[in-house]
C-alpha positions as CSV (number, residue, x, y, z in Angstrom):
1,X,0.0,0.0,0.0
2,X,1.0,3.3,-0.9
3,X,0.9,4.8,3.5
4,X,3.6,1.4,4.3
5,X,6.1,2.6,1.4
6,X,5.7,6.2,1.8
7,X,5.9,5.9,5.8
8,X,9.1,8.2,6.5
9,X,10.3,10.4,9.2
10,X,8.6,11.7,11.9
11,X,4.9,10.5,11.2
12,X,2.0,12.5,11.6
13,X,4.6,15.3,14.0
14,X,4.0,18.4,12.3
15,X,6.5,20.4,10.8
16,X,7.0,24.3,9.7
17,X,8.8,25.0,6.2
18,X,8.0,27.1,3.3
19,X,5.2,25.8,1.1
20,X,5.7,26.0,-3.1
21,X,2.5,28.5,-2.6
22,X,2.8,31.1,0.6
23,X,2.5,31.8,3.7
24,X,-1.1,31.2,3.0
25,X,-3.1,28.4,2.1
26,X,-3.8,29.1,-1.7
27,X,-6.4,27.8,-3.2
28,X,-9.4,25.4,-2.6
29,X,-8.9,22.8,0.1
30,X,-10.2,19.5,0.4
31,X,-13.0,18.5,2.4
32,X,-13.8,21.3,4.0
33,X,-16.6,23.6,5.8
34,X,-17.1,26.5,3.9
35,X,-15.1,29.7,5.1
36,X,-16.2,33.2,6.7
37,X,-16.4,36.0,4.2
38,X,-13.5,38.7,5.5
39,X,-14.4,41.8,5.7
40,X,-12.3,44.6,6.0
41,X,-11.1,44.8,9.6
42,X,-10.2,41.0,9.2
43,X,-8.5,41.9,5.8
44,X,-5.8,44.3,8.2
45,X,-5.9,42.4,11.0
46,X,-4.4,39.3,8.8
47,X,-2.2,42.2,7.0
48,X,-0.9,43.6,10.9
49,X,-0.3,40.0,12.3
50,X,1.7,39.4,8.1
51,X,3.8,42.4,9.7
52,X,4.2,41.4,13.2
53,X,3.1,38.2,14.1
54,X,3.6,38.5,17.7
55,X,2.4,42.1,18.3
56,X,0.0,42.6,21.3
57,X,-3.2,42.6,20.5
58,X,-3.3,46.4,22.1
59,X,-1.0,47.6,19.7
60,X,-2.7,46.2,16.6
61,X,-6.3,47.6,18.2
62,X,-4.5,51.1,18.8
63,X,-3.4,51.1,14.9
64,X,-6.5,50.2,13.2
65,X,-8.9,52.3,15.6
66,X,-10.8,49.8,17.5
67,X,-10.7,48.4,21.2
68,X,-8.4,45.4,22.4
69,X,-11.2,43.6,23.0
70,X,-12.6,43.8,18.7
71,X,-9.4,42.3,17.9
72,X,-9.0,39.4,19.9
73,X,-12.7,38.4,19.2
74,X,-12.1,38.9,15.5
75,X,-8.7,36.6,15.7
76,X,-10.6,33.8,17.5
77,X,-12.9,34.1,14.8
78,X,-10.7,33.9,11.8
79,X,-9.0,31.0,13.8
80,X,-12.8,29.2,13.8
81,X,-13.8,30.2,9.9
82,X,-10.4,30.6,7.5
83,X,-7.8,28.0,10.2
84,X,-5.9,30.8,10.8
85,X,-2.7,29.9,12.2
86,X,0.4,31.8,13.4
87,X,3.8,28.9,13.5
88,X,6.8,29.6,13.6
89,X,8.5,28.3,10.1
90,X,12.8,27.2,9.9
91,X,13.9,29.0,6.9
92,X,16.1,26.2,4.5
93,X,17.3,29.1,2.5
94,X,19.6,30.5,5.8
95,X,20.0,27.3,7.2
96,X,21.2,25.6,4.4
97,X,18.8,22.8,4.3
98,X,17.7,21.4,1.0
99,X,13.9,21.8,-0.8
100,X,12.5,19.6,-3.5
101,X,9.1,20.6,-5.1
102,X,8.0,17.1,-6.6
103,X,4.9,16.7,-9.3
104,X,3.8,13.1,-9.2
105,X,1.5,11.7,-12.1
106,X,-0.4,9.4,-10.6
107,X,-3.0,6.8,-11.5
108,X,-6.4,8.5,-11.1
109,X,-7.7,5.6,-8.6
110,X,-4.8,6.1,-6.4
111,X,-3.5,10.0,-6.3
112,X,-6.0,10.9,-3.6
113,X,-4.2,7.6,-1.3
114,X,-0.8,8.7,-2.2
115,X,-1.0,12.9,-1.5
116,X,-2.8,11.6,2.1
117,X,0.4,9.1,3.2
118,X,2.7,12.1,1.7
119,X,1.1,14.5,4.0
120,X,1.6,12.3,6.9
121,X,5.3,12.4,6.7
122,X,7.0,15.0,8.8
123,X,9.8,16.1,5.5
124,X,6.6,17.6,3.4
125,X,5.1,20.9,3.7
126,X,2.8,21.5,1.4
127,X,0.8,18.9,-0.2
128,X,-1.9,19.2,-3.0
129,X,-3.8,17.4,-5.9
130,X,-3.7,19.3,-9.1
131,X,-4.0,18.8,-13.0
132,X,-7.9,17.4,-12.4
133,X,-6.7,15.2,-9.1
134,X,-4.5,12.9,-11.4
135,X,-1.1,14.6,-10.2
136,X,0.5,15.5,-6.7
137,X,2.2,18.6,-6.5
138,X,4.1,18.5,-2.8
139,X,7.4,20.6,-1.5
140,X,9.8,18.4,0.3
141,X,12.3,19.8,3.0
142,X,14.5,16.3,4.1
143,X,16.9,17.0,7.0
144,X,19.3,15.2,6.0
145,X,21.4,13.4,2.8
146,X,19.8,9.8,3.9
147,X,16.4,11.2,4.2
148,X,16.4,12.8,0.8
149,X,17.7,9.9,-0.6
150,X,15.8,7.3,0.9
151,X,12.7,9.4,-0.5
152,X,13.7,10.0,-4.1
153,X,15.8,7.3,-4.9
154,X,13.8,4.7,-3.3
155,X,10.3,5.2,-1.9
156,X,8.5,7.4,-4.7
157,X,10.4,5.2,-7.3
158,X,8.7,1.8,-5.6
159,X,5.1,3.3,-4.9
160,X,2.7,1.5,-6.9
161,X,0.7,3.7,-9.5
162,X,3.1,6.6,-9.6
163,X,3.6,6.6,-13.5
164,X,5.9,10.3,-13.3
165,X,7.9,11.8,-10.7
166,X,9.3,15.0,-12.0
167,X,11.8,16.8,-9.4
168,X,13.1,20.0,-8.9
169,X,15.5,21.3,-6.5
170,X,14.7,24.9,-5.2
171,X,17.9,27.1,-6.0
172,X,16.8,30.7,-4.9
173,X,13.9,32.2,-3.1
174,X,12.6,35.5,-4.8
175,X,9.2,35.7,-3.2
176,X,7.4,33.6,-0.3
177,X,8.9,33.0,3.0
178,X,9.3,35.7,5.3
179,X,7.6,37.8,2.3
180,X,4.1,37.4,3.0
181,X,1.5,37.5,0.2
182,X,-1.0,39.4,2.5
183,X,1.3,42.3,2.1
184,X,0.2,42.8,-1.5
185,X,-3.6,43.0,-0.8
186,X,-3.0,46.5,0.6
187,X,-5.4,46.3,3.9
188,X,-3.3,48.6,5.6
189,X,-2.8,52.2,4.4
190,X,1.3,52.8,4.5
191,X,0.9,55.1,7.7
192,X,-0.8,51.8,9.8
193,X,2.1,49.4,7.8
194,X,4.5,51.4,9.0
195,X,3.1,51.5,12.5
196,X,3.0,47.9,12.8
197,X,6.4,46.9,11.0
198,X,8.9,46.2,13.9
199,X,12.9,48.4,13.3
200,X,15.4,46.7,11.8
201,X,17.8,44.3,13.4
202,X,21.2,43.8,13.1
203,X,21.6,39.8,13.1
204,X,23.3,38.5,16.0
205,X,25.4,36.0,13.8
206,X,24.6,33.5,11.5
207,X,21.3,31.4,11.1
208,X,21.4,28.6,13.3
209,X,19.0,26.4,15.6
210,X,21.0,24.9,19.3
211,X,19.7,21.9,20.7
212,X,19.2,24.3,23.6
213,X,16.8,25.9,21.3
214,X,15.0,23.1,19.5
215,X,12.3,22.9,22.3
216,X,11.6,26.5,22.0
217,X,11.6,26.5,18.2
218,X,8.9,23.2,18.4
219,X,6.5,25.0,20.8
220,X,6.7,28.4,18.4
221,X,6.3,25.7,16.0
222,X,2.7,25.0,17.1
223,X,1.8,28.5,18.6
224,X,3.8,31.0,17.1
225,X,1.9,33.3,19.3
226,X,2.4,31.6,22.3
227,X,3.2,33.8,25.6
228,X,6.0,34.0,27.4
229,X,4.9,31.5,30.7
230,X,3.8,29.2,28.0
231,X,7.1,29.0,26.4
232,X,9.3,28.8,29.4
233,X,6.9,25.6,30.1
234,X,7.7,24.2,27.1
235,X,11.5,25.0,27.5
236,X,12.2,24.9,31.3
237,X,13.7,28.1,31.0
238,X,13.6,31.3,32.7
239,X,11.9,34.6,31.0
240,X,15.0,36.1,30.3
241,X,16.1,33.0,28.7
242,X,13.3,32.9,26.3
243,X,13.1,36.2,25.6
244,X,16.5,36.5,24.2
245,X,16.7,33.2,22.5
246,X,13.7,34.5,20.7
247,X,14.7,37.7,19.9
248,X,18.3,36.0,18.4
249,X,16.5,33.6,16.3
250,X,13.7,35.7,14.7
251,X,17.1,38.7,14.1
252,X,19.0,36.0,12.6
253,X,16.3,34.2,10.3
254,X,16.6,30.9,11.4
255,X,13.1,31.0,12.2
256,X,10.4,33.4,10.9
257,X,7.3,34.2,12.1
258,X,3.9,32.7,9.6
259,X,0.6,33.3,9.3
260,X,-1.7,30.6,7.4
261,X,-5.1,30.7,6.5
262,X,-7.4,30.1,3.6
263,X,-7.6,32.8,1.0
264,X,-10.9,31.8,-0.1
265,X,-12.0,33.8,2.7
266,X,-10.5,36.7,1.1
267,X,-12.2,35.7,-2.1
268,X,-9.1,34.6,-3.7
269,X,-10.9,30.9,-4.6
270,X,-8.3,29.9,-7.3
271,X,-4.9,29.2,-7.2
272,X,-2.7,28.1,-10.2
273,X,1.3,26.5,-10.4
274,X,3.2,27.8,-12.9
275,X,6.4,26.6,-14.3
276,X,8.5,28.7,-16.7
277,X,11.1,28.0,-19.2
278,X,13.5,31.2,-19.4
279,X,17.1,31.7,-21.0
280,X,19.3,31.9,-18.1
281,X,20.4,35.6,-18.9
282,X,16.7,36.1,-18.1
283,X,16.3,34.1,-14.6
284,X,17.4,36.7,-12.1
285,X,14.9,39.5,-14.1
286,X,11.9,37.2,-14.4
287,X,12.4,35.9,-11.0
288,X,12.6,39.7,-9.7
289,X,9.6,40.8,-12.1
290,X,7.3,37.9,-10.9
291,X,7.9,38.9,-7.7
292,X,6.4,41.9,-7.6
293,X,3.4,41.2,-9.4
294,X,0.5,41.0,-6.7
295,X,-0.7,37.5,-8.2
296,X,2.4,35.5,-7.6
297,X,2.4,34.3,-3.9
298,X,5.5,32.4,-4.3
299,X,8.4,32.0,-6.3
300,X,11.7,30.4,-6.7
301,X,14.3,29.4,-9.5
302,X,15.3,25.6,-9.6
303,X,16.9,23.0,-11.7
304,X,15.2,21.3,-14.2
305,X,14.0,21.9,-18.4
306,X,11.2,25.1,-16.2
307,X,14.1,26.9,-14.6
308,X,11.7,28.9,-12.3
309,X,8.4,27.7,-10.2
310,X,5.6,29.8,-9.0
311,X,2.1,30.2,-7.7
312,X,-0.7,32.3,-8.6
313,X,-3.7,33.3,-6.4
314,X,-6.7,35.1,-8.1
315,X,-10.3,35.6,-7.2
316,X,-11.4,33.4,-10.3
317,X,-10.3,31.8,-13.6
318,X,-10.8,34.6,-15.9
319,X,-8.4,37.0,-13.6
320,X,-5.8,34.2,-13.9
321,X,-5.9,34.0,-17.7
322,X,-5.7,38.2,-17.9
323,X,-2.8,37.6,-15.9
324,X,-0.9,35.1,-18.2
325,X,-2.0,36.6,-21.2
326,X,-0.8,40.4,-20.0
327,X,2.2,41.2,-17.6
328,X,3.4,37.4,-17.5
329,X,3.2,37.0,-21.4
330,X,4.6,40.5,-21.3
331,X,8.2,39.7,-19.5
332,X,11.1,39.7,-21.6
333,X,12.9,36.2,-21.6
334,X,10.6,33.8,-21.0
335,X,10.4,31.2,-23.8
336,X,7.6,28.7,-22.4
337,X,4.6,28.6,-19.5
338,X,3.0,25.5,-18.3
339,X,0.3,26.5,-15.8
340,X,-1.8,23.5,-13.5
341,X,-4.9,24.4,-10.8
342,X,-4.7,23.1,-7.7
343,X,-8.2,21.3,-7.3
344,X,-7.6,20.5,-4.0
345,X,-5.0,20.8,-0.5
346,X,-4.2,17.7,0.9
347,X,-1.4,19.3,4.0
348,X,-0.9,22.8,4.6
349,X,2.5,24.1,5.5
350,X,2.3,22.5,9.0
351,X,-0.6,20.4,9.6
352,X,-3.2,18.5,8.1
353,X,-6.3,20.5,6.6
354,X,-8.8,19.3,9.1
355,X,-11.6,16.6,8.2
C-alpha cells in the first residue's frame, strides 16, 4: 500500500517550512466547511499579524482604531472560519537545508491515497492534488542526505501507480517565505504598515538552531503566538532566557514568524502552479519581475527543463488568464509557460487540513 512505502520520518509530527504557494493556504482545500467571508477589519488584521506576528493585541487595536477587545474576538474568529494559524516556520534558504518541489503523475484511482500518506510524513510541507486530481504537487524539506535519498531514490520510485515523478531542487527564493503575500492586498494604508512593522535588526550571527533551542523552536512551531509562561513551560527556562533566544533567532532568520489561513476567505478561490522556461540571462529579471506582481504568492528558480516555479492566487479563472495573457506573457525572456490548478489541499504548511 502506498501509506507502508511512503511511511518516512517523523509520522503524523508536524512540521514548519516554506510551502511552493505562501504563507497562506492558496487555493481550494479538500474537504472542508465553507469559510467566513472577510471583511475589511479582518482583511488588516491578517495584514498587521503578516507584519508582526507577535504584536499585542493592544498595539494592533491602537493602529487600526478599535478596542483590544474587537481584535482578539475577530482573531478567535478567523482562527474558527479561514484556520488561521500563526507557526513559527525554519527557513532552508539560511540554514542551508535542501527543498525539493515534486509533481507526481499518478494513476487517477490512487492519487487521492498517495498525496494523504505524503502528507503524513513529517519532511513535506505542502501537499496538493492538481492537473484534475491525477497529479500530486508537494514541496519536500529532508533534514538530512539519507532522508532525501531514501525518498527519491527509493520510496517514490517503488510506490505502486506513480507513473511520473518529476523533481526540482529549489535554487533561490525570490518571493514567499518571510515575504508574506498578505502584504500585496493592501489592507493597511502605509501610515498603519508602517506602524505595525517592527525596526530593523542587526543579526546577532549566523542562522542557526542549538539543541538548547530546538524545544523552543517546536513549541513556536505549534503557537507562534504563544506567551511567554507558555514558552518557558515548554523550555524549562527562565523569561529572560526565552526572551533573548527568541529575539536571536527571529534577528538571525533561522526561524520566521507565519501566518496561514485560507484565502478563499479573502475571495481569492483559485490558485494556479506555474512553471516557466526562461534563458538563463533572463532568470534573475523574471524571477525579480514575478515577484512583484500581486498575483504571484510564491516563487523560486530551480533546476530542471522550467528553470523557475511559481504560484498564482486570483479571485477566479478569468483573472488568472488576464494575468498570463498580459504582464506574465509580457516579461522579456521567458520562452515557455506550463500553468496546473490546484483542485484541492491535501497538507498545509504544518498540519493537516482538518476533516
Amino acid at each position: 500500500m502506498e501509506t507502508d512505502i511512503l511511511g518516512g520520518p517523523g509520522g503524523a509530527r508536524r512540521t514548519a517550512g516554506g510551502p511552493p504557494g505562501a504563507h497562506q493556504a492558496a487555493g481550494p482545500a479538500s474537504r472542508r466547511a465553507p469559510s467566513h467571508a472577510c471583511d475589511t477589519l479582518d482583511r488588516k488584521l491578517l495584514h498587521a499579524l503578516d507584519l508582526d506576528a507577535r504584536a499585542p493585541f493592544s498595539r494592533i487595536a491602537t493602529v487600526l482604531g478599535v478596542s483590544d477587545q474587537t481584535v482578539a474576538r475577530r482573531y478567535r474568529r478567523l482562527r474558527a472560519t479561514a484556520r488561521l494559524r500563526v507557526v513559527a516556520v525554519r527557513d532552508p534558504h539560511l540554514l542551508g537545508q535542501p527543498q525539493w518541489t515534486l509533481r507526481l503523475r499518478c494513476a487517477p484511482e490512487a492519487a487521492e491515497a498517495i498525496a494523504e500518506a505524503l502528507a503524513r510524513r513529517s519532511d513535506t510541507v505542502w501537499v496538493a492534488l492538481a492537473s484534475g486530481g491525477t497529479e500530486v504537487t508537494l514541496h519536500v524539506r529532508p533534514r538530512s542526505r539519507g532522508e532525501e535519498q531514501d525518498l527519491l531514490l527509493g520510496r517514490l520510485p517503488r510506490t505502486p501507480r506513480i507513473v511520473e515523478i518529476r523533481a526540482q531542487q529549489v535554487l533561490h527564493r525570490f518571493f514567499g517565505g518571510p515575504s508574506g503575500w498578505t502584504r500585496k492586498t493592501g489592507a493597511l494604508s502605509a501610515a498603519q504598515a508602517a506602524a505595525l512593522t517592527p525596526p530593523p535588526v542587526v543579526p546577532p550571527g549566523p542562522a542557526r538552531i542549538t539543541p538548547d533551542e530546538e524545544p523552543l523552536v517546536a513549541a513556536l512551531e505549534r503557537d507562534g503566538r504563544g506567551t511567554l509562561p507558555e514558552l518557558q513551560r515548554a523550555t524549562g527556562r527562565t523569561e529572560s532566557w526565552v526572551k533573548r533566544r527568541l529575539a536571536a533567532l527571529l534577528a538571525s532568520g533561522a526561524i520566521y514568524l507565519d501566518v496561514e489561513y485560507d484565502t478563499d476567505a479573502l475571495g481569492y478561490q483559485c490558485a494556479f502552479l506555474l512553471s516557466l522556461t526562461t534563458a538563463p540571462s533572463a532568470l534573475d529579471g523574471v524571477g525579480r519581475a514575478l515577484a512583484g506582481h500581486p498575483e504571484i504568492a510564491y516563487a523560486v528558480a530551480t533546476t530542471g527543463p522550467a528553470n523557475l516555479m511559481a504560484v498564482a492566487v486570483t479571485t477566479d479563472t478569468a483573472s488568472f488568464y488576464h494575468y498570463v495573457s498580459t504582464r506574465l506573457g509580457a516579461l522579456e525572456g521567458v520562452q515557455h509557460v506550463e500553468t496546473a490548478p490546484f483542485m484541492s489541499r491535501v497538507k498545509q504548511l504544518t498540519y493537516p487540513v482538518p476533516r
